[in-house]
Every structure is written in structure tokens, then in C-alpha cells.
C-alpha positions in Angstrom: 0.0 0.0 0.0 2.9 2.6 0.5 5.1 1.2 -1.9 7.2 3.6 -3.1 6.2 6.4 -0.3 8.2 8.7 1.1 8.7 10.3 4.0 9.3 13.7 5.5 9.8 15.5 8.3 7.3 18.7 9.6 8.7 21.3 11.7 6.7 24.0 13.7 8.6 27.5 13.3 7.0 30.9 15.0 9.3 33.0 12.6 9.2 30.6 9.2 11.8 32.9 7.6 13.9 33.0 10.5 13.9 29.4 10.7 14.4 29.0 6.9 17.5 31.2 6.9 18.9 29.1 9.8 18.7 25.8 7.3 19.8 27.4 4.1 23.1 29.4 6.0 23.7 27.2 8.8 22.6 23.8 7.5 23.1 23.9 3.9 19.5 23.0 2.5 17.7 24.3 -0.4 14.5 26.2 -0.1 11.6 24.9 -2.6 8.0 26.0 -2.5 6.3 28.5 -0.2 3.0 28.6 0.6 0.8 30.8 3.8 0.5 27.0 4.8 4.8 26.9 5.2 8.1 26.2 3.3 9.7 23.1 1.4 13.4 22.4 2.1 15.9 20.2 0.4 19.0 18.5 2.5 20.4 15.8 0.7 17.8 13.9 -1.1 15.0 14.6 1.2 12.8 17.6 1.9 11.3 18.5 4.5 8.6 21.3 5.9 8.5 24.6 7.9 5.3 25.3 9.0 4.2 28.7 10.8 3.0 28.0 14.1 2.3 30.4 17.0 2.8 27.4 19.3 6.0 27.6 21.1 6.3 24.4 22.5 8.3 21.3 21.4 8.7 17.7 22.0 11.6 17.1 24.3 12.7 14.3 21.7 14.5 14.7 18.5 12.1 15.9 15.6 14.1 15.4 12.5 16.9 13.1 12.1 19.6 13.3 9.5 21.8 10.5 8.6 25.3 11.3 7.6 28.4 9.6 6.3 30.9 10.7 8.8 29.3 12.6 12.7 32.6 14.5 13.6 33.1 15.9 10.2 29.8 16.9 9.9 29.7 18.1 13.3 33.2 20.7 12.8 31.5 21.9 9.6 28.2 22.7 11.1 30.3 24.6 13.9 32.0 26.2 11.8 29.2 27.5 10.1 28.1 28.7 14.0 25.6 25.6 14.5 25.8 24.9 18.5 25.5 21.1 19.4 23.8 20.0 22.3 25.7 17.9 25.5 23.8 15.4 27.5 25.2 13.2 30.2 22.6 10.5 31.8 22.0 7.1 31.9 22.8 5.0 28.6 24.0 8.8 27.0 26.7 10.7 27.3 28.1 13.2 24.7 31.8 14.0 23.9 32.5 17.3 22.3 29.0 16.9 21.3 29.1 13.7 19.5 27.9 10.4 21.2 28.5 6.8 20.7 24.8 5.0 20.7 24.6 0.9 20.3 22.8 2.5 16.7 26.3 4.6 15.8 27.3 7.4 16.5 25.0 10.4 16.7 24.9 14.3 17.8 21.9 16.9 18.3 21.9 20.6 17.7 18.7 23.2 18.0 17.7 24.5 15.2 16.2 28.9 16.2 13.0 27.8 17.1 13.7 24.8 19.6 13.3 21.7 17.6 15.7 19.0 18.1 17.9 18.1 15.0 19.5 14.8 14.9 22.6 13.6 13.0 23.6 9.8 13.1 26.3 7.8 11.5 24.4 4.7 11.4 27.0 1.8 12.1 27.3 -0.4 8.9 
């Protein structure tokens, strides 16, 4: 039935243009179509959504996840372009310069300007 689907991710933003200039400088994506509704985004070969949202809360969980190649390389060059990575230390995770090493591989998060949880993950092969 959803053969051939695909996925993508939807991300509340109070300030839509704010948040779409933090993905396109800081992140690297490509903006797409723009609607009242909210904004397309290319990373890679996904997209994914900006919606406009008066709402400021957010899940405590990570709401988009980005596989990547190689974590600490993509971690110095999101620095770099002035992305700050998040540090946790509890039970089962702990973070080093940012980067942790889960049983899944090895991962960091970062907050993107309106408080959603971005995850990168270098999946172990």
C-alpha cells in the first residue's frame, strides 16, 4: 500500500523565515515551494517542511533526524558555520565534544532557532 512512499519531516517555526534562513546558511538545505501553509526544504535527497505556528512548545525528543556519512566531520563543519551542538550526560548517554557513541552509531543533536531537536547519526554499517 505505500510502496514507493516517502517520508518527510514537519517542523513547527514561530518566525518561518527566521527558521528557513537558519537551514539554508547554517545547514546547507535548499528552499523549494512557499505557501501561507509553510516552506519546502531540500537536505540531501529529502525535503522537508517549515510550518508557521504560534505554538512555542516542542517535544523534548529529537524531531528530525539526518543520517550522515561521517558525525565528527559533519559536526566541525556545522560549527563552523556557527551551529551549536547539544551535550547530554545520563543514563545510557553521554556526549563528547558533542558527539555520542549510541549501540545505533554514533550520533549528535543541535537546536535548530525555534527549539526543535535536530539529529545527525552515522548509522553503524
Amino acid at each position: 500500500m505505500l510502496e514507493g512512499a516517502r517520508v518527510h519531516t514537519t517542523l513547527p517555526a514561530k518566525d518561518v523565515e527566521r527558521a528557513k534562513a537558519f537551514y539554508t546558511k547554517k545547514v546547507g538545505a535548499t528552499p523549494g515551494e512557499s505557501s501561507p501553509g509553510g516552506t519546502f526544504l531540500t537536505l540531501g535527497e529529502t525535503r522537508f517542511v517549515i510550518y508557521p505556528t504560534p505554538n512555542p512548545s516542542r517535544g523534548g525528543h529529537t524531531q528530525m533526524g539526518i543520517s550522515v556519512k561521517d558525525v565528527d566531520s559533519s559536526v566541525r563543519e556545522l560549527r563552523d558555520r556557527g551551529v551549536a551542538f547539544e551535550d547530554y550526560d545520563m543514563p545510557g548517554l553521554k556526549t563528547v565534544n558533542g558527539i555520542a557513541d549510541t549501540p545505533g552509531g554514533k550520533a549528535a543533536w543541535f537546536k535548530d532557532t525555534e527549539g526543535n531537536t535536530i539529529g545527525l547519526i552515522q548509522l553503524r554499517p
